[in-house]
TORDOZA-800304 format. One record per residue: x, y, z of N, C-alpha, C in turn; residue in three letters; residue number from 1. Coordinates in steps of 0.02 Angstrom, whole numbers, plus 50000, padded with zeros to 5 digits. Layout:
+-------+-------+-------+-------+-------+-------+-------+-------+-------+------+-----+
!  n_px !  n_py !  n_pz ! ca_px ! ca_py ! ca_pz !  c_px !  c_py !  c_pz ! type ! seq !
+-------+-------+-------+-------+-------+-------+-------+-------+-------+------+-----+
!     X !     Y !     Z !     X !     Y !     Z !     X !     Y !     Z !  ALA ! NUM !
...
+-------+-------+-------+-------+-------+-------+-------+-------+-------+------+-----+
END
This chain:
+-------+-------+-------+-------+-------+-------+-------+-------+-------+------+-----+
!  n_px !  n_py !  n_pz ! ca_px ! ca_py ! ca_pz !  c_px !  c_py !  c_pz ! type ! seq !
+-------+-------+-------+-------+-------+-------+-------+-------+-------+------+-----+
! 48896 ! 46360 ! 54892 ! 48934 ! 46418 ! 54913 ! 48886 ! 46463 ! 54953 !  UNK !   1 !
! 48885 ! 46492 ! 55024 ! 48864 ! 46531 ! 55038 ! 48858 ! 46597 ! 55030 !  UNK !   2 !
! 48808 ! 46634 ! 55049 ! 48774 ! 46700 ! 55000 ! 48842 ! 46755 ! 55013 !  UNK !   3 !
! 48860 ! 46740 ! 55086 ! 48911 ! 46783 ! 55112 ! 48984 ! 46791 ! 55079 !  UNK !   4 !
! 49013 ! 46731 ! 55064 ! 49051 ! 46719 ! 55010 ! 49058 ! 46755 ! 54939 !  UNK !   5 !
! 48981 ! 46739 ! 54900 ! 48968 ! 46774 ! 54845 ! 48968 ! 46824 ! 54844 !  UNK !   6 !
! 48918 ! 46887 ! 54885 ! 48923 ! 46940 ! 54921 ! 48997 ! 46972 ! 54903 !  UNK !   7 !
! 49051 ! 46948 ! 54933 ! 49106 ! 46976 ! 54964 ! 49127 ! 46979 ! 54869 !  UNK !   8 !
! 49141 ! 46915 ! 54855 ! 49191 ! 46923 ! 54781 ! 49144 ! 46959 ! 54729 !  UNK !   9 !
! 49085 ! 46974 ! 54725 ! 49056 ! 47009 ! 54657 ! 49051 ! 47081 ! 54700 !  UNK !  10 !
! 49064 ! 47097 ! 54760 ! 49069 ! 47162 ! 54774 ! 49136 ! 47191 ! 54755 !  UNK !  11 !
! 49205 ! 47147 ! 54769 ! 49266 ! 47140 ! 54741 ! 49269 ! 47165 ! 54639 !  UNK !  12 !
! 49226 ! 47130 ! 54640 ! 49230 ! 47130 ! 54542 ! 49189 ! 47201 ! 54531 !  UNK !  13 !
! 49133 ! 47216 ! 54587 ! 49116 ! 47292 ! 54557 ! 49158 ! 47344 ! 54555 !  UNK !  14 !
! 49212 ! 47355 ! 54624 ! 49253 ! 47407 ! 54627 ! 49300 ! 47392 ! 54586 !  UNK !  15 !
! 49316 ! 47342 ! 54570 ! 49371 ! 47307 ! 54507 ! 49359 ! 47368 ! 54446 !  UNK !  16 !
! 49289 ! 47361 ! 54425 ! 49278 ! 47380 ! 54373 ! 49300 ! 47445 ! 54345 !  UNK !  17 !
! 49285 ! 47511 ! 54366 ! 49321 ! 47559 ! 54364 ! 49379 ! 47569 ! 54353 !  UNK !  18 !
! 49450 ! 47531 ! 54398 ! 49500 ! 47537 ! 54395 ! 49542 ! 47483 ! 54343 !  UNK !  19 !
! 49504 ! 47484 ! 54301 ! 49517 ! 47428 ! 54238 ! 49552 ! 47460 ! 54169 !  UNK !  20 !
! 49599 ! 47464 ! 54158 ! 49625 ! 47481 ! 54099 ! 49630 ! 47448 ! 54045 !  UNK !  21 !
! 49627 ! 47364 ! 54064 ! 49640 ! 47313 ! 54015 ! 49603 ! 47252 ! 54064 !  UNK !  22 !
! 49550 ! 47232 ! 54029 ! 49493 ! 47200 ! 54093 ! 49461 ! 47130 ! 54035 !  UNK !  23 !
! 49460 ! 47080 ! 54058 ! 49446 ! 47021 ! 54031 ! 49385 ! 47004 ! 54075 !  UNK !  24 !
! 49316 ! 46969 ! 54057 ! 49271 ! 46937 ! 54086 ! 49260 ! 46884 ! 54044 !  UNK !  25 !
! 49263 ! 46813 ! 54074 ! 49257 ! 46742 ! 54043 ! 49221 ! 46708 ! 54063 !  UNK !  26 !
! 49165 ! 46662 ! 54055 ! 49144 ! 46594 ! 54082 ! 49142 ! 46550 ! 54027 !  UNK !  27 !
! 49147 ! 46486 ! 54079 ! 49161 ! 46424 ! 54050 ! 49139 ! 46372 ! 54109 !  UNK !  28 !
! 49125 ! 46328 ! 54049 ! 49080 ! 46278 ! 54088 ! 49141 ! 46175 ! 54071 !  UNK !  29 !
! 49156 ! 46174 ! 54121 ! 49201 ! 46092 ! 54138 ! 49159 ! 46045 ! 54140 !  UNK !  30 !
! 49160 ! 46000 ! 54077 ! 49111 ! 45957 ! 54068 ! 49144 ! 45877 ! 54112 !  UNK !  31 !
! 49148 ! 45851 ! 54178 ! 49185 ! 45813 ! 54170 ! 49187 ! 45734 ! 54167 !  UNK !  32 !
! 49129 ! 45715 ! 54097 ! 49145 ! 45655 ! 54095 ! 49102 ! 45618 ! 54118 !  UNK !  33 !
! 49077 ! 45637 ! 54155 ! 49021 ! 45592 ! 54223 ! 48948 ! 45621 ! 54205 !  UNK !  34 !
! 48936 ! 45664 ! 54154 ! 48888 ! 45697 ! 54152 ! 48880 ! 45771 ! 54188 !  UNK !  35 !
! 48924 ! 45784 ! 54226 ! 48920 ! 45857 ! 54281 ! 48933 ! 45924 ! 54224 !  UNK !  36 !
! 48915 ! 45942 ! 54236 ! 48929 ! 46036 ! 54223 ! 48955 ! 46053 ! 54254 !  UNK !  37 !
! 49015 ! 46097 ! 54250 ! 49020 ! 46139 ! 54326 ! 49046 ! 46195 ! 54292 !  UNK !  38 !
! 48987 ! 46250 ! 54313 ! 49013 ! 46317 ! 54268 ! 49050 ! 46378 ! 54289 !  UNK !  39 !
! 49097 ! 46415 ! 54279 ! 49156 ! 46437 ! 54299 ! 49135 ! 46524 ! 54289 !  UNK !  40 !
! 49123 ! 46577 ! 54306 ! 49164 ! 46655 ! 54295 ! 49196 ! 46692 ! 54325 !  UNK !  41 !
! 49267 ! 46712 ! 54268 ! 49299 ! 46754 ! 54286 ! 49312 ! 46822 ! 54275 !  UNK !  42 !
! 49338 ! 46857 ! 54301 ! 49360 ! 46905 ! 54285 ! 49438 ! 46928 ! 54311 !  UNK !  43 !
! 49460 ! 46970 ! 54269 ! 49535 ! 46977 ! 54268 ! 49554 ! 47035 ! 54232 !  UNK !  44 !
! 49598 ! 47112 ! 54277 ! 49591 ! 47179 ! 54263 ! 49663 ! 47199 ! 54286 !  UNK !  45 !
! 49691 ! 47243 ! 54261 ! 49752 ! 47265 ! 54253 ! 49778 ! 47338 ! 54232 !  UNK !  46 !
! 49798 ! 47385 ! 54251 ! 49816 ! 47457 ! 54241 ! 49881 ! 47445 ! 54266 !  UNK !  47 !
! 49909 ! 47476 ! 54220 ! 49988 ! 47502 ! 54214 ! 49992 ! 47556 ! 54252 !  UNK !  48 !
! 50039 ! 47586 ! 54329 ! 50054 ! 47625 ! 54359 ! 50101 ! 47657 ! 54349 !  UNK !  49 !
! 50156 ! 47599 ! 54282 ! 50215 ! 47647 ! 54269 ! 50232 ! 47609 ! 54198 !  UNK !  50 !
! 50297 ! 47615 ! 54157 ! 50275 ! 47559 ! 54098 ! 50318 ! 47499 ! 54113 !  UNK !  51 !
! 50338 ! 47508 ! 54175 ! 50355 ! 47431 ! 54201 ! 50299 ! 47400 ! 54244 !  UNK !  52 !
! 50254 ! 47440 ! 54296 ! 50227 ! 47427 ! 54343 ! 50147 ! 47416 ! 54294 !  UNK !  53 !
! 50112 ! 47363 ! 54324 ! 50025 ! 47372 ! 54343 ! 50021 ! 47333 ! 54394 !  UNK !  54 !
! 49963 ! 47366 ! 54404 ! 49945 ! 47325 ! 54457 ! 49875 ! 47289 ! 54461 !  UNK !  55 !
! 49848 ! 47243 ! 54471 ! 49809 ! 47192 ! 54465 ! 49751 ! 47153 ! 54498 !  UNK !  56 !
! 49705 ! 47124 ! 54475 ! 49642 ! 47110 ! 54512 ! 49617 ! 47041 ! 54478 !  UNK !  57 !
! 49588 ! 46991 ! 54514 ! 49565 ! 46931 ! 54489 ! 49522 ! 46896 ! 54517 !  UNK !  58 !
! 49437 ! 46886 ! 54498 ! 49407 ! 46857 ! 54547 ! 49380 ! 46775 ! 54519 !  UNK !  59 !
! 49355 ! 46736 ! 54558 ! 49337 ! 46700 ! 54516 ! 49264 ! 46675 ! 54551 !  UNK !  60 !
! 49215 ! 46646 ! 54525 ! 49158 ! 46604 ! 54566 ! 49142 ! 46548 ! 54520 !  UNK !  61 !
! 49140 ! 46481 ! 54577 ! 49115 ! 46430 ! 54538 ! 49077 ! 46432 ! 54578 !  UNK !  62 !
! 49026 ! 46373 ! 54581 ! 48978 ! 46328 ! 54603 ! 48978 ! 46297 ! 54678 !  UNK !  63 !
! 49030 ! 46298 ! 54687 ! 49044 ! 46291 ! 54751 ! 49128 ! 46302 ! 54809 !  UNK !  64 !
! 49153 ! 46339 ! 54763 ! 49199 ! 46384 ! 54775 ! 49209 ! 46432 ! 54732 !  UNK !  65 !
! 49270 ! 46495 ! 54766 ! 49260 ! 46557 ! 54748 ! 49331 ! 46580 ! 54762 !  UNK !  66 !
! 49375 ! 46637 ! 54729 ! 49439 ! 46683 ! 54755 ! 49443 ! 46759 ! 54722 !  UNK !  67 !
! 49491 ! 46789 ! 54743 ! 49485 ! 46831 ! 54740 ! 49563 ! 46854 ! 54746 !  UNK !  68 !
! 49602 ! 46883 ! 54708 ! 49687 ! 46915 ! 54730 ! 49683 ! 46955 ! 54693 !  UNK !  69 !
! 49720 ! 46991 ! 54728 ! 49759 ! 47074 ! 54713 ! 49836 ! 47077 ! 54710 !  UNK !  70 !
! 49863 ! 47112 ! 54634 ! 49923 ! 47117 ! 54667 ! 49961 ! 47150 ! 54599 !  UNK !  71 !
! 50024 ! 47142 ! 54585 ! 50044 ! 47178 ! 54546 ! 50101 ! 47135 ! 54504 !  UNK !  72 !
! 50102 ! 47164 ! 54445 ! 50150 ! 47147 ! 54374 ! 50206 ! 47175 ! 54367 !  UNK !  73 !
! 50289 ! 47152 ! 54341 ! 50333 ! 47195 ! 54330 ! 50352 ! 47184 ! 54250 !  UNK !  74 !
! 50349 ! 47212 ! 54216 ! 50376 ! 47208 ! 54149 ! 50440 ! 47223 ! 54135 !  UNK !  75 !
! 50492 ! 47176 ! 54138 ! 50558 ! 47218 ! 54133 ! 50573 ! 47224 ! 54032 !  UNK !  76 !
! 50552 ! 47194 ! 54014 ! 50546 ! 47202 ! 53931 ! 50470 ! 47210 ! 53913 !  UNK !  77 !
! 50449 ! 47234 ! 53856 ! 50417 ! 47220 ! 53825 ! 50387 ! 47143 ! 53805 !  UNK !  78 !
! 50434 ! 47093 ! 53796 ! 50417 ! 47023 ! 53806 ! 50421 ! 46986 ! 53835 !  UNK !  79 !
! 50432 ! 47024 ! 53910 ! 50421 ! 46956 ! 53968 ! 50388 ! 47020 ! 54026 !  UNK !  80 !
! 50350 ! 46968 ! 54070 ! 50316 ! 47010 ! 54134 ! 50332 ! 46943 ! 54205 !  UNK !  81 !
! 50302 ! 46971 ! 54241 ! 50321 ! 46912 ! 54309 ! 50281 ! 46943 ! 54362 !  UNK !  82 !
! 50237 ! 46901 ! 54386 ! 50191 ! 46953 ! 54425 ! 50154 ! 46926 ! 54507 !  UNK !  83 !
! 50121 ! 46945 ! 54547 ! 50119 ! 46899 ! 54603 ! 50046 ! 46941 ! 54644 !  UNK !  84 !
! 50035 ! 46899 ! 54686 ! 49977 ! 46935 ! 54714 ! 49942 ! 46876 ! 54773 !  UNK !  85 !
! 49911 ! 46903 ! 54827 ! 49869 ! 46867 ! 54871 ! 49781 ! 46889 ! 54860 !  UNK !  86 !
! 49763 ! 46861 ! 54903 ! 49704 ! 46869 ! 54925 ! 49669 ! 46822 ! 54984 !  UNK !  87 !
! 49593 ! 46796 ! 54953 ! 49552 ! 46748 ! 55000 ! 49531 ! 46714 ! 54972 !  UNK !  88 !
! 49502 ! 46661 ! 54995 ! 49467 ! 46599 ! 54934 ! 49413 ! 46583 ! 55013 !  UNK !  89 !
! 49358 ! 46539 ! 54956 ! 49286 ! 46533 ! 55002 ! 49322 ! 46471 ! 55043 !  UNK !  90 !
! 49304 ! 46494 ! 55101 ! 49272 ! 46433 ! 55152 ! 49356 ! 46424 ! 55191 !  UNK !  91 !
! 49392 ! 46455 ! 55184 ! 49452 ! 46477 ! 55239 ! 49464 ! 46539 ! 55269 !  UNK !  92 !
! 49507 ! 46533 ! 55312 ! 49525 ! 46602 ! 55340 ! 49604 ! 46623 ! 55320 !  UNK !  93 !
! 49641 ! 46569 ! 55281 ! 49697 ! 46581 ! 55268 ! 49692 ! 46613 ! 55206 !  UNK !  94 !
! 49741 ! 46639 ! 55180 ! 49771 ! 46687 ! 55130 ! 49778 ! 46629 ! 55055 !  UNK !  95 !
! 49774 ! 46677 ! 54983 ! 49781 ! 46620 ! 54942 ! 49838 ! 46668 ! 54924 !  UNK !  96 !
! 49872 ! 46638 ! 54873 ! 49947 ! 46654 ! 54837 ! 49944 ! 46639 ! 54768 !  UNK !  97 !
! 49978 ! 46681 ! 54738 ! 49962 ! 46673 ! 54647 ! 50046 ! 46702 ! 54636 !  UNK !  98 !
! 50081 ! 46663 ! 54604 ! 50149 ! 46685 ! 54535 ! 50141 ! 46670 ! 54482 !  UNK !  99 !
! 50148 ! 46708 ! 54434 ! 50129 ! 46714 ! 54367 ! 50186 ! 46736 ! 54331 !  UNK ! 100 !
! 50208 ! 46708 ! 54251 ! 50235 ! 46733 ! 54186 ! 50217 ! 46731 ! 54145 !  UNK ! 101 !
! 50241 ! 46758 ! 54113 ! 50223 ! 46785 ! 54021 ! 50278 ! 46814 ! 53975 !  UNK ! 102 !
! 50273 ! 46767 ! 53919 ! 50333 ! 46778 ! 53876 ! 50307 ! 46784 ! 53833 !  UNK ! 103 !
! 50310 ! 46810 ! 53748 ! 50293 ! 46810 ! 53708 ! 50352 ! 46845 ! 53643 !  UNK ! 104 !
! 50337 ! 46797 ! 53594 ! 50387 ! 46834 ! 53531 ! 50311 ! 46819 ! 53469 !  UNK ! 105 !
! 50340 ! 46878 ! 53441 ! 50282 ! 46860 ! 53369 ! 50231 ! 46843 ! 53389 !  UNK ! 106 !
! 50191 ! 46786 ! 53349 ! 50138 ! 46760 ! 53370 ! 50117 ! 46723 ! 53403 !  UNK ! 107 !
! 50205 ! 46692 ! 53444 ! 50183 ! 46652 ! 53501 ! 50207 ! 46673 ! 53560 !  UNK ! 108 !
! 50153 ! 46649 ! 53622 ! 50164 ! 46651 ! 53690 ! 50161 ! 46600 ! 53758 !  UNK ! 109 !
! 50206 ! 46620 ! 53797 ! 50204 ! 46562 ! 53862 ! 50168 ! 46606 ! 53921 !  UNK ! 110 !
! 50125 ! 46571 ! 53934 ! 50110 ! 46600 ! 54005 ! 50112 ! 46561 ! 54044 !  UNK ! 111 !
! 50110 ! 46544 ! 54127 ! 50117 ! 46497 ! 54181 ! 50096 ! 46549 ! 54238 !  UNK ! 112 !
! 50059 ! 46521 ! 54254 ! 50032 ! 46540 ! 54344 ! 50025 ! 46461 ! 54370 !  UNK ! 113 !
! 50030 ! 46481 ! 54467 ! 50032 ! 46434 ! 54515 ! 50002 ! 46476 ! 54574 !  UNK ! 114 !
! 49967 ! 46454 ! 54603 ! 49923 ! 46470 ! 54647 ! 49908 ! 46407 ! 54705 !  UNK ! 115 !
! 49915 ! 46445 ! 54776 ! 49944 ! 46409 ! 54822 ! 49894 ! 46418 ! 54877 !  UNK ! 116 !
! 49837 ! 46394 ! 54922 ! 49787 ! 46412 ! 54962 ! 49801 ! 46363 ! 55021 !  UNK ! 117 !
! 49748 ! 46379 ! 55087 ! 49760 ! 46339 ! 55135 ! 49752 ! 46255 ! 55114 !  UNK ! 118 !
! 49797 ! 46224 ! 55147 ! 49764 ! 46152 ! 55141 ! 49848 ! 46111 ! 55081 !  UNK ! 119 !
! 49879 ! 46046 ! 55093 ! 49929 ! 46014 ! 55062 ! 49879 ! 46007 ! 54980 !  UNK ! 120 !
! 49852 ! 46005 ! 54978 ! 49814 ! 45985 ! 54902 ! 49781 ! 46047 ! 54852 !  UNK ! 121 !
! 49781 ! 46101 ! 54898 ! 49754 ! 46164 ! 54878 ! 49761 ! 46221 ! 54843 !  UNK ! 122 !
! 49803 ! 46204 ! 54778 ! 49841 ! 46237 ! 54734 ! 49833 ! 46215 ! 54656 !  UNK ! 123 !
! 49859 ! 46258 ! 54624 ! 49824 ! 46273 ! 54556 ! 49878 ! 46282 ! 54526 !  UNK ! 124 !
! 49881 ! 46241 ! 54454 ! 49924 ! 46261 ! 54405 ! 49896 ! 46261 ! 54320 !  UNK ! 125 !
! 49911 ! 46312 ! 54316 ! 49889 ! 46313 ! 54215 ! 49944 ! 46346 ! 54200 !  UNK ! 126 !
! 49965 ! 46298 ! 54142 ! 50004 ! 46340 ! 54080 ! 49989 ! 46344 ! 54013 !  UNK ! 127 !
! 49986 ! 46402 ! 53971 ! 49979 ! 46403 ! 53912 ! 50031 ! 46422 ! 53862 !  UNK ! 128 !
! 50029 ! 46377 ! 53809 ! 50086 ! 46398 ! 53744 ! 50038 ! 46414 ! 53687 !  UNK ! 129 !
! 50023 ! 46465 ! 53655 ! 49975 ! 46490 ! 53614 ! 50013 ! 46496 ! 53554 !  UNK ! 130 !
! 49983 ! 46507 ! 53493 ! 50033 ! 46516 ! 53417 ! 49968 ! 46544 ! 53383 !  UNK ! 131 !
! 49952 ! 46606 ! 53381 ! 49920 ! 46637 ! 53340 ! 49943 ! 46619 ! 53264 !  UNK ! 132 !
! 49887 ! 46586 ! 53227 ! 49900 ! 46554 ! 53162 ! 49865 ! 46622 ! 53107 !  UNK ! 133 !
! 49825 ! 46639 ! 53116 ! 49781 ! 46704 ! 53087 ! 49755 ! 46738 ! 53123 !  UNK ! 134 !
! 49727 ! 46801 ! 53096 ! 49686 ! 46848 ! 53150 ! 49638 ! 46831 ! 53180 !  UNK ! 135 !
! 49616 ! 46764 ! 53171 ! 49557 ! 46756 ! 53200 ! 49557 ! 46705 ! 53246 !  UNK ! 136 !
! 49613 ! 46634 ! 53213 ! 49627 ! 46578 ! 53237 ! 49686 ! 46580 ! 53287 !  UNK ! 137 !
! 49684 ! 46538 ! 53336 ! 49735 ! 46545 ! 53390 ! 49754 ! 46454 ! 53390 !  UNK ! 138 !
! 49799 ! 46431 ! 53400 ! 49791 ! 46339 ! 53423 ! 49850 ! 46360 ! 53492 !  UNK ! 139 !
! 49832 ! 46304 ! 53513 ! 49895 ! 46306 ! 53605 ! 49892 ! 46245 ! 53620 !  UNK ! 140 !
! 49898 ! 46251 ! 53667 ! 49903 ! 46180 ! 53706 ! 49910 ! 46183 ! 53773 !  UNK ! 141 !
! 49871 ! 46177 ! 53824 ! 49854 ! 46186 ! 53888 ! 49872 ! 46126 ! 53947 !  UNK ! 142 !
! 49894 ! 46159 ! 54004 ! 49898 ! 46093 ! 54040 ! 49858 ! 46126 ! 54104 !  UNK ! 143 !
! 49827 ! 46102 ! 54147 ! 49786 ! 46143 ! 54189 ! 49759 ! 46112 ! 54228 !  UNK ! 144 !
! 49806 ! 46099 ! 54309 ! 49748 ! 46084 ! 54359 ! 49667 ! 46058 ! 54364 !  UNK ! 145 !
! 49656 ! 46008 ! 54385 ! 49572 ! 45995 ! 54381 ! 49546 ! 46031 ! 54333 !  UNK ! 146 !
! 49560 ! 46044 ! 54275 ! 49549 ! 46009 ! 54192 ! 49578 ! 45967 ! 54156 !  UNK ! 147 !
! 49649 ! 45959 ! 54150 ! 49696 ! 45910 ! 54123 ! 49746 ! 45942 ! 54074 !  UNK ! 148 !
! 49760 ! 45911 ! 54033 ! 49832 ! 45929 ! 53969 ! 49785 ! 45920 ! 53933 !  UNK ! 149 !
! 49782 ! 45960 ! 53867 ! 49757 ! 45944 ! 53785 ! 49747 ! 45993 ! 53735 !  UNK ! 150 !
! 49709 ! 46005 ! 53679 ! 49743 ! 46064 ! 53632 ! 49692 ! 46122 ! 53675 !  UNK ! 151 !
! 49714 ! 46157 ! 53636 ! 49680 ! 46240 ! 53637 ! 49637 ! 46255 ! 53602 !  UNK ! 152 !
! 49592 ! 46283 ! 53566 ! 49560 ! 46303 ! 53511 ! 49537 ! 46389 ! 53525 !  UNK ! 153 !
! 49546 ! 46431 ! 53512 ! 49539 ! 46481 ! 53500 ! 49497 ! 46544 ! 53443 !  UNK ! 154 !
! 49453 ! 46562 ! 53428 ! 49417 ! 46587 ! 53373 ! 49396 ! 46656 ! 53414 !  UNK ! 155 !
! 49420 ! 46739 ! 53403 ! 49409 ! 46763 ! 53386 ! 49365 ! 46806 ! 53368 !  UNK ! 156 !
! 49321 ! 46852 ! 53379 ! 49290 ! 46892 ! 53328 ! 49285 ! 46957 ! 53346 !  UNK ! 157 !
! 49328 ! 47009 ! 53311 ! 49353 ! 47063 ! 53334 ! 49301 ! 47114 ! 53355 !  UNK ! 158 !
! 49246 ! 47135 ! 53295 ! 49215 ! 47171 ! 53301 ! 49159 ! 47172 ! 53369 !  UNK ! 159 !
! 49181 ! 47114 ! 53398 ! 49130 ! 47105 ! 53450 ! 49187 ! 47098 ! 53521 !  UNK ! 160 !
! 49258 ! 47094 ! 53504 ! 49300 ! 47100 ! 53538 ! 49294 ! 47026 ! 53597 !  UNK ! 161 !
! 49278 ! 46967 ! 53569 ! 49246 ! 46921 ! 53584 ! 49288 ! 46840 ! 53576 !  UNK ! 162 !
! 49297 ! 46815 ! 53623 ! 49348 ! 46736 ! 53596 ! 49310 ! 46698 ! 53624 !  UNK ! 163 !
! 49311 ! 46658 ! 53567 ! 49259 ! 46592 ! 53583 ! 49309 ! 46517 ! 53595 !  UNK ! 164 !
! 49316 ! 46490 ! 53654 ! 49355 ! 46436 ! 53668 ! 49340 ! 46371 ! 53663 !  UNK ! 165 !
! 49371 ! 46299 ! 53654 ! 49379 ! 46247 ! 53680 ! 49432 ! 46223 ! 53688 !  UNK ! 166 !
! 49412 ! 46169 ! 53724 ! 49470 ! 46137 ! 53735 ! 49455 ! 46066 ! 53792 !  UNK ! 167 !
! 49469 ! 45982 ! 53738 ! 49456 ! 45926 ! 53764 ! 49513 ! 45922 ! 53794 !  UNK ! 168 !
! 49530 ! 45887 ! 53852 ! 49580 ! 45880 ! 53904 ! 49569 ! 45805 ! 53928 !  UNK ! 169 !
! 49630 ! 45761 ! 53954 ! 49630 ! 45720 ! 54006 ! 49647 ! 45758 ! 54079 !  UNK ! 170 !
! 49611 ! 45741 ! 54091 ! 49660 ! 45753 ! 54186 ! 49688 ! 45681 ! 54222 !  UNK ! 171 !
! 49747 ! 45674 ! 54215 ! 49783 ! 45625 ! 54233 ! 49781 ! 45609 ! 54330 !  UNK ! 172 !
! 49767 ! 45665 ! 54364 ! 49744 ! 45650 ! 54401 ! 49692 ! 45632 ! 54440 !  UNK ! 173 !
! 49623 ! 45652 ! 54408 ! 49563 ! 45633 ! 54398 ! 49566 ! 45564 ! 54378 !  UNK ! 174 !
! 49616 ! 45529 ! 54326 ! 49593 ! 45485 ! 54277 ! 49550 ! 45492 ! 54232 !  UNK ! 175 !
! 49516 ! 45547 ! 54208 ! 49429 ! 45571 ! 54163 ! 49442 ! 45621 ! 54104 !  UNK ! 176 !
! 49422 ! 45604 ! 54071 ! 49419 ! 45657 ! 54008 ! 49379 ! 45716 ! 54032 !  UNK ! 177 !
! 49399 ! 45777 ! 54020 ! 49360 ! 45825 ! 54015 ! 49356 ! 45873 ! 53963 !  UNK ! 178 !
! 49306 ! 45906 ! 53946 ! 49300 ! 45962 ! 53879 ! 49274 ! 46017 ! 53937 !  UNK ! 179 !
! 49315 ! 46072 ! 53923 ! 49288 ! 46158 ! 53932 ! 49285 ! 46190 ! 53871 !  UNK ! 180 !
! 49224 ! 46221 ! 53883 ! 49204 ! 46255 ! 53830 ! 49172 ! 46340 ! 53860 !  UNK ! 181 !
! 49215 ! 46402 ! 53817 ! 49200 ! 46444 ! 53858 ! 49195 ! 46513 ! 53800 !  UNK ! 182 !
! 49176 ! 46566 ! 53835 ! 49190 ! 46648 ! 53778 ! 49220 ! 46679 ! 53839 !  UNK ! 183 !
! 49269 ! 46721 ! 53802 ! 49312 ! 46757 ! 53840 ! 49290 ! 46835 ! 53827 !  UNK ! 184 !
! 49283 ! 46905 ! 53835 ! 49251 ! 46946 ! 53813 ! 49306 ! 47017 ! 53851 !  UNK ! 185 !
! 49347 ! 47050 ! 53809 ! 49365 ! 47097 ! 53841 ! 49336 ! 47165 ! 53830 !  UNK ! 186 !
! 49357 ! 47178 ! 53883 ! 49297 ! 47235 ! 53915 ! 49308 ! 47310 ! 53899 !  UNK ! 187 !
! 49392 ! 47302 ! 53911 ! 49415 ! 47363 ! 53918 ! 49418 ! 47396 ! 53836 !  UNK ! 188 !
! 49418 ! 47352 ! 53791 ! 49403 ! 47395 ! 53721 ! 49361 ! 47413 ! 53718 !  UNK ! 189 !
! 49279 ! 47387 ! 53762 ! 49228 ! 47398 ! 53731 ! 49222 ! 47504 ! 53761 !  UNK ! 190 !
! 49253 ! 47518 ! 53792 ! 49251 ! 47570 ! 53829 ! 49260 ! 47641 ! 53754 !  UNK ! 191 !
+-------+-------+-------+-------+-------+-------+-------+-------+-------+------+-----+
END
């Protein structure tokens, strides 16, 4: 990834920071199979403008690509949202595209994003079905673009406001097993 690239999206995630009401920072590392590492951070920030409206920020950097979208959420209930946003991704000049949902009852939830960049192959899909089992334990089941389908694992630890992840996957289009293993850390409590 070039410096200019990097440059642009962690300057993105500084002004992010401030305007964060509810702010997630994650890495994780895609083990896939072949011996590779390939290690992943994100970040992902959100303020409510009205109690239907927020509006939204998401960057990401790997190893040899990078994005970045802006955009905004509508909540028409309390248990569902629907949300959308553009930006840039490394090493084009075209625009990337992100639609997103979220449903949730009790202790369980659906989420789905799709993300759409220059290029016929250049798009992204993850969905998650989560079932909070205890306060600490979470199980799901993930299906996710260049990682694959497989469980969730989830752990928790409040006082540090801290989630510790895995999750072994096939990627059926790869053909390869892969394991991600990651901590998720939100930010905006620690404030």
């Amino acid at each position: 990834m070039t410096n200019y690239y990097t440059k642009k999206i962690l300057a993105l995630l500084l002004l992010a920071l401030p305007f964060a009401a509810r702010a997630q920072l994650e890495t994780y590392s895609r083990y896939n199979g072949h011996g590779v590492v390939e290690p992943n951070i994100n970040y992902f920030t959100s303020k409510k403008i009205t109690n239907k409206i927020a509006l939204t920020f998401f960057g990401l950097v790997e190893q040899e690509w990078s994005e970045a979208l802006v955009g905004a959420s509508y909540f028409p209930s309390t248990s569902f949202s629907i949300g959308g946003s553009i930006g840039i991704e490394h090493g084009t000049h075209s625009p990337r595209y992100s639609v997103s949902t979220w449903t949730g009852r009790g202790k369980t939830t659906l989420a789905a994003l799709f993300e759409l960049g220059s290029g016929k192959d250049n798009y992204l899909y993850k969905a998650n079905l989560f079932h909070k089992c205890t306060p600490h334990f979470t199980f799901g089941a993930t299906a996710w673009r260049l990682h694959g389908i497989g469980p969730n694992f989830r752990y928790t630890i409040p006082k540090l406001q801290t989630t510790i992840w895995g999750m072994p996957a096939y990627d059926f289009e790869a053909d390869q097993s892969r394991l991600m293993i990651g901590i998720s850390l939100d930010i905006a409590k620690l404030k």
